[in-house]
C-alpha positions in Angstrom: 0.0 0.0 0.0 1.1 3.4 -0.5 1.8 4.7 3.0 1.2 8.5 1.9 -2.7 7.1 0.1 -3.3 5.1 3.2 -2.1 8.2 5.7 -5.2 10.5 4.5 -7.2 10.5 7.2 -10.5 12.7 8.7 -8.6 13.8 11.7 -6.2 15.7 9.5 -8.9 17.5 7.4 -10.1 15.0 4.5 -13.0 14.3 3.2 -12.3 11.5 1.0 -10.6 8.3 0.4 -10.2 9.1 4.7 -11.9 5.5 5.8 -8.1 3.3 5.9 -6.5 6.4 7.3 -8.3 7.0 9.6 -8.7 3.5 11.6 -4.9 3.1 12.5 -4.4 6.9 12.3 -3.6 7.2 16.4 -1.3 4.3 16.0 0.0 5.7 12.6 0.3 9.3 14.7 2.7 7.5 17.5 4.7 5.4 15.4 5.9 8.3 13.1 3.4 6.1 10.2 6.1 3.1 9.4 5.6 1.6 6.4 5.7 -1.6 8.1 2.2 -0.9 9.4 0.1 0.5 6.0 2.0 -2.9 3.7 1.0 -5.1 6.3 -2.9 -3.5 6.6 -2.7 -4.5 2.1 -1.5 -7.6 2.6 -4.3 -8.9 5.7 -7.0 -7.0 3.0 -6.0 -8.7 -0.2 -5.7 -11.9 1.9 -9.4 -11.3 3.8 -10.3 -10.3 0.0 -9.0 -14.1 -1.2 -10.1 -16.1 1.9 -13.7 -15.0 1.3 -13.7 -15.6 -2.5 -12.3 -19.2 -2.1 -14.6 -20.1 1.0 -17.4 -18.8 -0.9 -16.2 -21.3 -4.1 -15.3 -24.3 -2.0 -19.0 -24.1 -0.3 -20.8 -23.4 -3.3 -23.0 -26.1 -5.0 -22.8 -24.8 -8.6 -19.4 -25.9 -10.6 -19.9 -23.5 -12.7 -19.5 -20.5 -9.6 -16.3 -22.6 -8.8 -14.9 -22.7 -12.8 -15.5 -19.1 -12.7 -13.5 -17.9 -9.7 -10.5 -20.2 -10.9 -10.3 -19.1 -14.3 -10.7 -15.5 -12.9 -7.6 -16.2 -10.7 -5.5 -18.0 -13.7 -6.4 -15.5 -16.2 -4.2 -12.1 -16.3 -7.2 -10.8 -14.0 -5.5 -12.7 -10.9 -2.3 -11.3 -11.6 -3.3 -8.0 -11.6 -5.2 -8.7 -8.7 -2.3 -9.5 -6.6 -0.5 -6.5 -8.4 -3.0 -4.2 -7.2 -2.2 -4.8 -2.9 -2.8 -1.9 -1.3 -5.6 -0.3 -4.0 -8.4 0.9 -2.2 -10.6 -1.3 -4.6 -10.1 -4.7 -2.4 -11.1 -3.2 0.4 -14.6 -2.0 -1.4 -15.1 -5.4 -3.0 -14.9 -7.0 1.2 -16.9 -4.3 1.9 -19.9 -5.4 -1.1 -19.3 -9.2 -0.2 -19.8 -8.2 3.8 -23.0 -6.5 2.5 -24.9 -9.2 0.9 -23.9 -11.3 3.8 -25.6 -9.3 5.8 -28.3 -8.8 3.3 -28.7 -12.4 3.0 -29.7 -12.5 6.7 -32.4 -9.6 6.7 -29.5 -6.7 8.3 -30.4 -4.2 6.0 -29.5 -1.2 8.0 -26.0 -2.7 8.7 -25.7 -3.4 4.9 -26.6 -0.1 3.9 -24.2 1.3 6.3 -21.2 -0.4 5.1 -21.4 0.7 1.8 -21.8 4.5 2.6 -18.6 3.6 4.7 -17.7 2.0 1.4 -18.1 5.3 -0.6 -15.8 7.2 2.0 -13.0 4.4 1.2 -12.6 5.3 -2.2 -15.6 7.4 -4.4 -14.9 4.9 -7.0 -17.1 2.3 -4.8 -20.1 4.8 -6.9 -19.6 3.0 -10.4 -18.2 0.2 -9.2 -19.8 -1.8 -6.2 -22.7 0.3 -5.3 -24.5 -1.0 -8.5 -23.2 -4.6 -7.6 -24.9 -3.9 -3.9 -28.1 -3.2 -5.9 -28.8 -6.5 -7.7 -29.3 -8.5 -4.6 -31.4 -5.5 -2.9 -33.8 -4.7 -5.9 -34.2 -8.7 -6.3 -35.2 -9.5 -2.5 -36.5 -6.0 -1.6 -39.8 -4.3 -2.2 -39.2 -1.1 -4.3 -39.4 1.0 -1.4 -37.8 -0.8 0.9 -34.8 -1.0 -1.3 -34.9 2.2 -2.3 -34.5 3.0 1.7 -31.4 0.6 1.4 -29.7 2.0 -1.4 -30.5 5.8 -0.4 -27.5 6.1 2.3 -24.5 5.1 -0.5 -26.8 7.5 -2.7 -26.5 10.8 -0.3 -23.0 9.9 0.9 -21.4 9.6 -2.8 -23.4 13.1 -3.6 -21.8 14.7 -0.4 -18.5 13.5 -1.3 -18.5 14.6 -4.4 -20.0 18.3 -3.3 -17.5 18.9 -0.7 -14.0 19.6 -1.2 -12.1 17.1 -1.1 -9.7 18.6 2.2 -9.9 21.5 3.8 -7.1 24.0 4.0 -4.0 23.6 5.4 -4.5 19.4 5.4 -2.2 18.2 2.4 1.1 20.3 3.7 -0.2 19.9 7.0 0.4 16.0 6.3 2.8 16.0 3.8 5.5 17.7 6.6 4.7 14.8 9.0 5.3 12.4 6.8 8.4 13.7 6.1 9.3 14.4 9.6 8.9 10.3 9.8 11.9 9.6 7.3 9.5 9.2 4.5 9.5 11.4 1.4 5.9 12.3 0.3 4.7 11.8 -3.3 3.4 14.9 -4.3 1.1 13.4 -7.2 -0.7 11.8 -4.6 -1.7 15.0 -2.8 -2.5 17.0 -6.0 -5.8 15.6 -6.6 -6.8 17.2 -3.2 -6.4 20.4 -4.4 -7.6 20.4 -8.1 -11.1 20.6 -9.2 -13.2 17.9 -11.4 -11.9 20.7 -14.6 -8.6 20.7 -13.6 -8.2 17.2 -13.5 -10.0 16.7 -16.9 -8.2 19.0 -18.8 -4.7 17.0 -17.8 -5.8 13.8 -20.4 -8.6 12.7 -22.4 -11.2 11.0 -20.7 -12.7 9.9 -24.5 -9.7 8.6 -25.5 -10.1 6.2 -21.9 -13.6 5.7 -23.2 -12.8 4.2 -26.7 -10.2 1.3 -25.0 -13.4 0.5 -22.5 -16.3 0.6 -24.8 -16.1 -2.4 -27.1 -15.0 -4.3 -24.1 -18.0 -2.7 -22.0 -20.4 -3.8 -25.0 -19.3 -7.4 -25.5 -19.9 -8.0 -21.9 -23.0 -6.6 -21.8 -24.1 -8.6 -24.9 -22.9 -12.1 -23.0 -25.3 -12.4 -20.7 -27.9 -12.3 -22.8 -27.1 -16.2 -24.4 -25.2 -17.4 -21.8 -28.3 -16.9 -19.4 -31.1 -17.3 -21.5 -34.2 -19.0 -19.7 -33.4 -18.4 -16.3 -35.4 -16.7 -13.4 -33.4 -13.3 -14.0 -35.9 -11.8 -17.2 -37.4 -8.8 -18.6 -36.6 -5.2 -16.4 -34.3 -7.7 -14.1 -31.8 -8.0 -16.7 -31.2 -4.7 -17.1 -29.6 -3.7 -13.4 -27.3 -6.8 -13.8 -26.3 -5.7 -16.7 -25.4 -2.1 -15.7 -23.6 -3.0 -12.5 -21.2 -5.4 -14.7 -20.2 -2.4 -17.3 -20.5 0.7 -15.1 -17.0 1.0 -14.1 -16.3 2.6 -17.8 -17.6 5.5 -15.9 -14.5 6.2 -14.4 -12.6 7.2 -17.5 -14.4 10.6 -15.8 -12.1 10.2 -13.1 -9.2 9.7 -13.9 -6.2 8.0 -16.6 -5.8 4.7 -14.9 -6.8 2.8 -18.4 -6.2 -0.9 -17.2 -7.2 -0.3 -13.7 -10.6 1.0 -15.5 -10.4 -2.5 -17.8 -9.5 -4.6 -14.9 -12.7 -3.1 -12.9 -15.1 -3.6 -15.8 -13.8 -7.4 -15.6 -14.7 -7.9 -11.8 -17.8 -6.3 -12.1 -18.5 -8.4 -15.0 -17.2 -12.0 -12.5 -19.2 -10.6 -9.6 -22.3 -10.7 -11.9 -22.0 -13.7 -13.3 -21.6 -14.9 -9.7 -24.8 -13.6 -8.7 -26.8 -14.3 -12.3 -25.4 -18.2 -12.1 -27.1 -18.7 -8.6 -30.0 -17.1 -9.8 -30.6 -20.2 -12.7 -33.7 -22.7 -12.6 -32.5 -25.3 -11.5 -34.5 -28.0 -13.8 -32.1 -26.7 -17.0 -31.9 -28.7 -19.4 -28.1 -30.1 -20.1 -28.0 -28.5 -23.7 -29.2 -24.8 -21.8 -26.5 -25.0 -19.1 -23.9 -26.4 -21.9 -24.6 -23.5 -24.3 -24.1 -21.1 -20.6 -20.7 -22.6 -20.2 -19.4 -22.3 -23.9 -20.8 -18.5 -23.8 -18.9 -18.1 -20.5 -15.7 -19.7 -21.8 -15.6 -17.6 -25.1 -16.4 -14.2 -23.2 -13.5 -15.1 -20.7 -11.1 -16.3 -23.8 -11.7 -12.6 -25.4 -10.8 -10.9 -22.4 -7.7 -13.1 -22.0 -6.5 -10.3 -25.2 -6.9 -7.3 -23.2 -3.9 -5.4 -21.9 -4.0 -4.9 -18.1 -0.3 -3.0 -18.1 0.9 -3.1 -14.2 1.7 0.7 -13.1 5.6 -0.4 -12.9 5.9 -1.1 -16.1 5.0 -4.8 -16.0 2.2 -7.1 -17.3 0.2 -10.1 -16.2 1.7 -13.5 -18.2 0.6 -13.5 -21.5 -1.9 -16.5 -22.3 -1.9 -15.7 -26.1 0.0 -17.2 -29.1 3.9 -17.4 -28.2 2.5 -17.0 -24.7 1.1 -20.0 -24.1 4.6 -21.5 -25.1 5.9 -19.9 -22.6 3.9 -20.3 -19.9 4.1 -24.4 -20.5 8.5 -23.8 -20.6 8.5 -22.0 -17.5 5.9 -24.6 -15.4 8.1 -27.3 -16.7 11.3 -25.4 -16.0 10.0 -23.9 -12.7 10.9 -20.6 -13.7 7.3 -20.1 -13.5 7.6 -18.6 -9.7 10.6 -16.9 -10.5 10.8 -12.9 -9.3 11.4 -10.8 -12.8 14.1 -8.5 -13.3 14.2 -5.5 -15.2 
């Protein structure tokens, strides 16, 4: 984790991304904020993050739920997974799996009070798991009822966005404690606290963002349609599954982070399939629930080709053409665990 994202906390005058900050932030405060402490809070989230998706395989009754967290984990969507420790994303996908467990067991006021928290982790939980949290209130819910769910995330994400993001005198304010601790401060992180929604467009091109997500965007919306055809989730239901699995193209809005944006739209797309495969009938007929899997497969096999480039210049393992040659070498030369250099 970056120690100087994790740092930003409410007690030193933010007013977002301030959830992870603000936790250890007495400890952080006494220790002079040692590294040691924010890496090791990544690691016990990613690993929270991975014990919860493999329980939640290993108990299911559906094979297909369990083929489609291990190929997600083989496919280049692991790696960047694992690549991304310390992202404030992991946290807000525990945070929407802690939800519908709660859900599941009629605590909706809990439920809807971890994901507000959830929008104060990181305001990208708004086009990412607060439309994932939806499918699983609008489908046990009565319209109103969910509405009364769904309605603190709703006003917490406006306020966030309305406010400014720090008040004054936070980001030197931090930035000299930090350093004070041995620890130089990265300046780009800091800067986004003190630009405007403008500013920050006018630094790139947010269509240019757009035109990598789309065609992926619309070939995952236009899977489901095949792959779940004749199952309980019809008509109007389709249509929130299939906006939770391609909203994170919205965040070409937000920032530059390209492949971070791709590698969203892909676990939104997983979680939804999750939640869409426990939702068949099950009296399908083999020939239904073979034609689901093949659907599945070649959706998954097309995303295999999309570039998710690692911030530091890295890449997951290629599983295409050459690559596949050389992921079989390297298992059977076991240089397939081996750390690479530059």
């Amino acid at each position: 984790m970056d120690r100087d994202v994790a740092s930003i906390s409410l007690q030193d005058g933010f007013h977002r991304r301030f959830v992870v900050g603000t936790v250890p932030h007495p400890v952080a405060e006494a220790t002079d904020y040692p590294y040691a402490l924010f890496a090791g809070t990544s690691f016990l989230i990613l690993a929270a993050l991975l014990a919860v998706v493999v329980v939640a395989a290993a108990r299911t009754r559906l094979p297909a739920r369990r083929a489609l967290v291990a190929g997600w984990l083989v496919l280049p969507t692991g790696g960047y997974l694992f690549h991304e420790v310390g992202y404030f994303e992991q946290l807000l996908f525990l945070a929407l799996f802690g939800a519908w467990w709660l859900l599941a067991r009629g605590r909706t006021v809990a439920a809807a009070l971890l994901m507000a928290v959830a929008v104060c982790v990181h305001e990208i939980a708004m086009p990412t798991v607060i439309p994932l949290f939806t499918l699983p209130v609008v489908d046990r819910l009565p319209i109103r009822r969910a509405a009364a769910v769904l309605a603190p995330s709703v006003v917490v994400g406006g306020v966030v966005l309305l406010v400014s993001p720090a008040s004054d005198g936070a980001v030197p304010g931090l930035r000299a404690r930090l350093r004070e601790g041995g620890f130089p401060a990265r300046a780009d992180v800091f800067e986004i606290f003190g630009r405007t929604q403008a500013e920050s467009l006018r630094m790139y091109e947010p269509f240019e963002v757009l035109w990598f997500l789309v065609p992926l965007a619309v070939l995952l919306a236009a899977a489901p349609a095949p792959a779940f055809a004749g199952g309980t989730v019809v008509g109007p239901r389709r249509l929130p599954a299939i906006a939770a699995a391609i909203a994170p193209p919205a965040a070409a809005f937000a920032g530059w982070d390209t492949h971070r944006w791709a590698f969203l739209l892909l676990a939104n797309t997983a979680v939804v399939a999750w939640w869409w495969l426990g939702k068949e009938r099950p009296d399908a007929t083999s020939s239904r629930t073979r034609t689901r899997h093949r659907v599945l497969v070649a959706a998954a096999l097309v995303c295999v080709h999309v570039p998710l480039a690692y911030f530091d210049g890295f890449a997951p393992r290629e599983l295409t053409g050459p690559g596949i040659r050389t992921f079989v070498d390297d298992t059977t030369s076991g240089d397939l665990l081996r750390t690479p250099t530059r």
